[in-house]
C-alpha positions in Angstrom: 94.9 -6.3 20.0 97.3 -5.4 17.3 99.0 -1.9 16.2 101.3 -1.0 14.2 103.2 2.0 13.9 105.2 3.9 11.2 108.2 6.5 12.1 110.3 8.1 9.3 114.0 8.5 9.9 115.0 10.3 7.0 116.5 6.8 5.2 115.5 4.0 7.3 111.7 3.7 8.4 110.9 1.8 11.6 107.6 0.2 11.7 106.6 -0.7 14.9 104.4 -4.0 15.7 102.3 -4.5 18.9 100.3 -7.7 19.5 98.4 -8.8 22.6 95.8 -11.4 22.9 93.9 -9.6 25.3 94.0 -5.6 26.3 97.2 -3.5 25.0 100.4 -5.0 23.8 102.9 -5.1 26.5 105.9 -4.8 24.6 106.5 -3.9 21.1 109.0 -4.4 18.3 110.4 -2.9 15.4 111.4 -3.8 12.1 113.3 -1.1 10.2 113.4 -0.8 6.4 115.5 0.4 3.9 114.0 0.4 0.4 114.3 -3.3 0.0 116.2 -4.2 2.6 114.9 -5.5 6.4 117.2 -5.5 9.4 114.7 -8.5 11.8 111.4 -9.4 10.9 108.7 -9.3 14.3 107.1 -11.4 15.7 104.9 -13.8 14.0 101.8 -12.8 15.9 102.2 -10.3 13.0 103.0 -11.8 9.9 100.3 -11.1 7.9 101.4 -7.2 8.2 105.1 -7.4 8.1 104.2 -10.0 4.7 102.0 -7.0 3.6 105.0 -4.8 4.4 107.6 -6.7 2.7 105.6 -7.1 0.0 105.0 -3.4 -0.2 109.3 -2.3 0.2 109.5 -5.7 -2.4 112.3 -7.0 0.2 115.1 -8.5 -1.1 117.4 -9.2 1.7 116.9 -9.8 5.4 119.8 -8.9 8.0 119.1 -10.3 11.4 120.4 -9.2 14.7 119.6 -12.5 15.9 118.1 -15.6 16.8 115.3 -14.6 19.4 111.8 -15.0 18.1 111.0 -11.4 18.0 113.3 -10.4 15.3 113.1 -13.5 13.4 110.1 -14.7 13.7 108.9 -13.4 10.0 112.2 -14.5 8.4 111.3 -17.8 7.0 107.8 -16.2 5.9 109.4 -13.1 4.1 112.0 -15.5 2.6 109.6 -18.0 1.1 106.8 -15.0 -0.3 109.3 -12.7 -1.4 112.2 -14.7 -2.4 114.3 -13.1 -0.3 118.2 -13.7 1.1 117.9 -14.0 4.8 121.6 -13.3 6.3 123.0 -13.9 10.0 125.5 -14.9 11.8 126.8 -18.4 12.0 125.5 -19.0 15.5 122.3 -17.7 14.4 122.0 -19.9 11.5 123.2 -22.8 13.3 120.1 -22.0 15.7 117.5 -21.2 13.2 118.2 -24.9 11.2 115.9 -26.5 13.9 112.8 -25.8 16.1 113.9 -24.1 19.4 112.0 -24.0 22.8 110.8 -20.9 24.0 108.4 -20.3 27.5 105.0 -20.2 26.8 105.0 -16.3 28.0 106.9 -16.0 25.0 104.6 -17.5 22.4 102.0 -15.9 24.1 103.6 -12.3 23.3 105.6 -13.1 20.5 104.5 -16.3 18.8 106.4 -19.7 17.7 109.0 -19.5 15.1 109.4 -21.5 12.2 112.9 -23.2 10.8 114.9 -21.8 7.9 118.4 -22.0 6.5 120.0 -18.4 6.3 123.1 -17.6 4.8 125.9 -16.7 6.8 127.7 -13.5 7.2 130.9 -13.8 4.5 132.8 -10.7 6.3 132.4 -8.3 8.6 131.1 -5.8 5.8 127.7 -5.9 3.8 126.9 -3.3 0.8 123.8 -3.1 -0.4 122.7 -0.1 -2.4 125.8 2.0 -1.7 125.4 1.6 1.9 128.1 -0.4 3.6 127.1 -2.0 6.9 130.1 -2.9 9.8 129.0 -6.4 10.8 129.8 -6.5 14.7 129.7 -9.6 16.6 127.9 -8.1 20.2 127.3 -10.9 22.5 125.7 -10.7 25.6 122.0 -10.4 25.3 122.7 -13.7 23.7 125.8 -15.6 21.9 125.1 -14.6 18.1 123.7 -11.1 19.0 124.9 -8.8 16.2 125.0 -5.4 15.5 125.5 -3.1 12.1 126.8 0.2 12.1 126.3 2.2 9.1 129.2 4.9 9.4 128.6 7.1 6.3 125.1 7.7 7.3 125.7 7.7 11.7 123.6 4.9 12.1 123.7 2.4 14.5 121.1 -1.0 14.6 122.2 -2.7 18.1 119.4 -4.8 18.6 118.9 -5.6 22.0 122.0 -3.7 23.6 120.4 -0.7 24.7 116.7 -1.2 25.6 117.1 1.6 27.7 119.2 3.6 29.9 118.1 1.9 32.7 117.4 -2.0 33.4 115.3 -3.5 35.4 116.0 -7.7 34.8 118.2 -10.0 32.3 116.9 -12.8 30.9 118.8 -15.8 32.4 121.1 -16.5 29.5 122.5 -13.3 30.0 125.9 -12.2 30.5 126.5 -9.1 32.1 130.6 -8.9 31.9 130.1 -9.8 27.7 127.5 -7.0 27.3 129.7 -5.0 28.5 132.1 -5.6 26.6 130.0 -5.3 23.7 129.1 -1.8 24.7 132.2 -0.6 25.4 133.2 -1.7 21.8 130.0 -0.2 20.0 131.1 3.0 21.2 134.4 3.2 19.4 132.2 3.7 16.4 131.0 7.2 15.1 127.2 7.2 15.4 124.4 9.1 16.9 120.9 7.3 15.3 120.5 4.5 17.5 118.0 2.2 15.8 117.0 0.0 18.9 114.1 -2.4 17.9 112.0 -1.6 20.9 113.5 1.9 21.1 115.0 3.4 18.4 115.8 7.1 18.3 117.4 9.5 15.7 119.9 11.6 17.7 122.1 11.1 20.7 121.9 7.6 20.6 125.8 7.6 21.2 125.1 9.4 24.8 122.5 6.6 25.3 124.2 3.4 24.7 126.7 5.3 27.1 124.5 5.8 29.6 123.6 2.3 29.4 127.2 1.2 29.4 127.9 3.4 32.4 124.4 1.6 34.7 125.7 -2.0 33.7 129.4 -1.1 35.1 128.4 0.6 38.5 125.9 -2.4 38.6 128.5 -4.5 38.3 130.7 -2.9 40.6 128.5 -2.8 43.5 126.7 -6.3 43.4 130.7 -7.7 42.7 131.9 -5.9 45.7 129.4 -7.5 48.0 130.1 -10.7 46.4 133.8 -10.6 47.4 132.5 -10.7 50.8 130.7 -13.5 50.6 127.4 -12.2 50.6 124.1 -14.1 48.7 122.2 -12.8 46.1 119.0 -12.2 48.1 121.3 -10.3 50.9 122.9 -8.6 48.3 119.8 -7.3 46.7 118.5 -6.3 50.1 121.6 -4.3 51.1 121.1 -2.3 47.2 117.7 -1.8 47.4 117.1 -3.7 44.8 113.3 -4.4 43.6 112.3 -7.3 41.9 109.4 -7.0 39.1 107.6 -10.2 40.5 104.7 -9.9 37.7 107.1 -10.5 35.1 109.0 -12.8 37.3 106.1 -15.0 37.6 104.6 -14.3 34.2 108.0 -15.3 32.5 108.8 -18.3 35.1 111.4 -16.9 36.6 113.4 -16.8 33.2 112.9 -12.6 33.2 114.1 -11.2 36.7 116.3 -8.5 38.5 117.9 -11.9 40.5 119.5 -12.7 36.9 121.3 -9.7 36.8 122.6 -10.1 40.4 123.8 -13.8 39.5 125.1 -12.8 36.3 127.4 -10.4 37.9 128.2 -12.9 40.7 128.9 -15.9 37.9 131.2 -13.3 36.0 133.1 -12.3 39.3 133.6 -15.5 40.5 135.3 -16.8 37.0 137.6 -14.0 36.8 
């Protein structure tokens, strides 16, 4: 199955892509749009309609969060049909310039990517169109994870930094101490549209991403407190109460899970 979505947010319009072989689609994705520019492309389980939806906003540049095949699994696509400049950050070109591995629950859901060359970010400041985008390096979910604030308009696009108030599992690549740290730097910036691309809203985003900010650092707190005292993950799951999701676990080989958070914290504790 495949649906799409359209939401208006005054400016910028989020279209939002669903696929799933079989039954619903378990997670979806936006791209958002503004007049001819794209910030990520989807998946490419739905090119066809994000190449009909380029071709409709005639797209002429591409900005890219980063690397994961979700956002920029349509770039090399959009960039061929519509002649397009596909920009990122170094890390995420560096990544793109060659096939990369992902778990066959992610083809599944998202689909393979395909090679391309982007052009790198010159500065930490894009205009296109009389808007000006802050270029803000924002690791954690991964190393070239970027996000663009907008600060005429009070726009945020973070990516995958917020997902929601409220996690349930990291991926294992994850660093816990860097997101926050990312996090604690978004919110420096004037904004209150947060334009998440699997859950974007268009007021009191800023209370959000703080909300979020605020779960990882208790999180942290309390799984680096029974660290100290040399407790194990497992114990120290069992002592918080916390549940793992094992469908996704085991649908995701162990690469999606409520453990990775725990060891992320524990990995980040013990270095420092």
């Amino acid at each position: 199955m495949k649906t799409i979505r359209k939401h208006e947010f005054g400016e910028v319009t989020a279209y939002r892509l669903g696929y799933a072989p079989v039954g619903k689609p378990l997670m979806s994705v936006c791209v958002f749009a503004m007049g001819d520019l794209f910030i990520d492309t989807g998946q490419s389980h739905m090119q066809k309609t994000v190449l009909d939806i380029a071709a409709a906003h005639r797209v002429s540049t591409v900005l890219l969060t980063h690397h994961h095949e979700d956002h920029s699994g349509n770039a090399a696509a959009i960039k061929k049909q519509c002649n397009a400049s596909v920009m990122a950050h170094p890390l995420t070109v560096d990544k793109l310039r060659q096939p990369f591995k992902v778990f066959p629950y992610q083809q599944w859901v998202w689909g393979p990517t395909t090679p391309l060359a982007p052009e790198p970010f010159r500065s930490n400041f894009f205009e296109h169109h009389g808007l000006g985008f802050q270029i803000i390096h924002s690791p954690g979910h991964s190393r070239d994870h970027c996000a663009f604030v907008v600060p005429d308009r009070g726009w945020l696009f973070s990516g995958d930094l917020y997902l929601g108030d409220h996690i349930k599992f990291f991926r294992a690549d994850e660093k816990i101490d860097e997101q926050i740290h990312s996090l604690q730097h978004l919110l420096r910036y004037d904004f209150d549209a947060l334009f998440c691309n699997h859950r974007p809203m268009a007021k009191n985003g800023k209370k959000h991403l703080a909300s979020k900010l605020q779960f990882l650092e208790d999180f942290y707190g309390r799984v680096s407190s029974l660290a100290r005292q040399g407790l194990d993950e497992i114990t120290i799951m069992r002592q918080l109460g916390l549940k793992e999701q094992w469908l996704v676990k085991m649908i995701c080989f162990g690469n999606v899970s409520m453990r990775n958070m725990v060891r992320s914290v524990m990995a980040s504790s013990e270095a420092n």
